[in-house]
Phi, psi and omega in degrees: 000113165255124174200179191197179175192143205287140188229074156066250191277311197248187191223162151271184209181097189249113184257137157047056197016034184243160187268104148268195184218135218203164218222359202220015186264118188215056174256122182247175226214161170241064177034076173188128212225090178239156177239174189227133199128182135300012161240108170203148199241134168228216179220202192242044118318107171330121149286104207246105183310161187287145188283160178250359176239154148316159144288319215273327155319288162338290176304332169291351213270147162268008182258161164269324201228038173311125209208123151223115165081032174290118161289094178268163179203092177318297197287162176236055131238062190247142176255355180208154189288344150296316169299316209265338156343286173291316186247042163288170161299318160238122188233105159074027184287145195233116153245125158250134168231133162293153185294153177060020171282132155255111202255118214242139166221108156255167179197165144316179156273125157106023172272346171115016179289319151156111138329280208285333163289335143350304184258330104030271212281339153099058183226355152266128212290112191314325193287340176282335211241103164262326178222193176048197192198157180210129181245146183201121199305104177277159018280193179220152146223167192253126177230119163297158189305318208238133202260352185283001158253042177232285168340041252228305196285164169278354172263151166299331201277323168277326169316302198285345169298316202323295170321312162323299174318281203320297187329293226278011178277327205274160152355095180071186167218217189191126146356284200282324184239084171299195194242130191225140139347150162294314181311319184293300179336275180331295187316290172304340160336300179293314203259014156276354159272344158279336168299322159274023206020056172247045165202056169265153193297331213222061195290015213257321199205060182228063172245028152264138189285333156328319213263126204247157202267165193299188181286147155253020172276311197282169196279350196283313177319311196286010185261347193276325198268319194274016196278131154347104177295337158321333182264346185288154165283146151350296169294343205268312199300327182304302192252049145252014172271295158353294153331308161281321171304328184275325177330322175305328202077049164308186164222026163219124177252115200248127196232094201274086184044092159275352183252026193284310179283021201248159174252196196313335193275315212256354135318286176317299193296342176242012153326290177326300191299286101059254169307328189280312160311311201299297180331277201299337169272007188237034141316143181305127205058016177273133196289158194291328167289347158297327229278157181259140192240131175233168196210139204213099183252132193232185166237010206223126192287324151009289198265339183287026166308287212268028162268151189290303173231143208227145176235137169251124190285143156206137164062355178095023180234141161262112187278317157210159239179117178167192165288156202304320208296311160279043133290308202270336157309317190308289159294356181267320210280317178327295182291326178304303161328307197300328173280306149016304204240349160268350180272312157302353163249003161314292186322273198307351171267335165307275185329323187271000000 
């Protein structure tokens, strides 16, 4: 798939799914690039699945996420529904996360965590799916591990727009998706980059509790929103990718290890961020159907602190499911077995 859409003088340029850049393309596209498989590349366009449920089902539901008796099985050389059983990706996973949950799913590598935000994102294939079902309060967007495959425009301010420009290029609206003004835009823009704190006086320095978010009268607000995504750090590009998922109004946010590349401050900060959407779109008395649900598969023991509720994956199972404290039991005995069990066969290569 090749297509592109005009950046002023210049264009993206989407090959195999990766983002270059061309000066002679001006075919627009609707910013959106997946492969099939794990290695598969977008944008902060909601990724969004054919509903597998009503609204009226949906809206009733207390779950945000609903996942049952689920099978994923990739390959098709299985010849019987036991075979794909036994070696699937995912077997038999069962998760209710209440709406407005920040919901942490750890593992090994190669345990299906994902897998299951894959299918999360409604990116596995119905023919992959041998049993169960994973229902997920919609729309969801998907924010990546690495935000330089999210991250595309050259401004802050235009990154979290696009998506919204694209709507508002098209023809008419919906109920569900009106059609919005450059004023609405702008508006919703400002207040999904404050929402990730990224309209701080001083981004630069902002693990000082001093630093207050700008003004939107001073000249500082507009160098915060027109500020160059090239100067940002790691942690700043994530969430402003964040920013563009939310901007959409999801009401399920699917979050694939954001901090693997980051280093301690811009973890934090995008933890900080992170907990900060679920507050402010999780007001108190705010109806349960609104509300945002986010799911976050991480490796970092760190962070499963500040999850409401936690799942640990292994082998394509959820072995255990709970609050961080029963996680971290979990994963404390799991390693304990394991010196266990290397110190026993140490032993036994001493003797022989």
């Amino acid at each position: 798939m090749k297509v592109s859409t005009s950046l002023s003088n210049d264009h993206l340029f989407f090959t195999s799914g990766f983002v270059m850049r061309s000066n002679n393309t001006s075919i627009h596209f609707d910013r959106r690039s997946e492969t099939h498989g794990k290695g598969f590349w977008g944008t902060r366009t909601p990724l969004r699945a054919k509903k597998t449920v009503s609204n009226e089902e949906e809206d009733d539901s207390i779950y945000g996420v609903d996942v049952e008796d689920l099978v994923v099985k990739y390959a098709n050389n299985t010849s019987s529904f036991e075979d794909a059983e036994n070696n699937a990706a995912l077997r038999g996973v069962t998760l209710k996360i209440p709406r407005g949950a920040l919901f942490m799913i750890l593992g090994p590598n190669g345990s299906g965590k994902s897998t299951l935000l894959r299918t999360l994102a409604g990116l596995t294939n119905t023919e992959e799916i041998k049993s169960g079902y994973a229902r997920v309060n919609e729309p969801r967007a998907f924010v990546f591990q690495n935000p330089d495959h999210q991250v595309i425009m050259p401004t802050v301010a235009h990154d979290v727009a696009f998506g919204l420009r694209r709507k508002q290029n098209k023809r008419g609206g919906t109920s569900s998706s009106p059609r919005l003004s450059n004023e609405e835009i702008e508006k919703k823009v400002r207040e999904t980059l404050k929402m990730v704190n990224m309209l701080k006086v001083d981004l630069d320095n902002e693990e000082d509790d001093e630093n207050e978010d700008v003004d939107d009268s001073n000249e500082r607000y507009e160098n915060a929103l027109n500020r160059q995504v090239s100067t940002l750090s790691g942690g700043q590009k994530q969430r402003v990718a964040i920013a563009g998922a939310l901007v959409e109004d999801p009401k399920t946010l699917l979050l694939d290890e954001l901090t693997t590349f980051l280093d301690e401050a811009d973890q934090r900060s995008v933890l900080k961020a992170v907990k900060n959407v679920l507050k402010t779109s999780n007001e108190k008395g705010k109806d349960a159907k609104d509300k945002v649900t986010a799911v976050w598969v991480t490796h970092r023991l760190e962070e499963l602190k500040e999850a409401d509720l936690a799942a640990y994956i292994e082998n394509g199972q959820v072995v255990a499911f709970g609050g961080p404290d029963v996680i971290q039991k979990c994963i404390a005995e799991k390693q304990a077995n394991r010196r266990r069990e290397e110190a026993r066969i140490r032993r036994g290569n001493i003797s022989s």
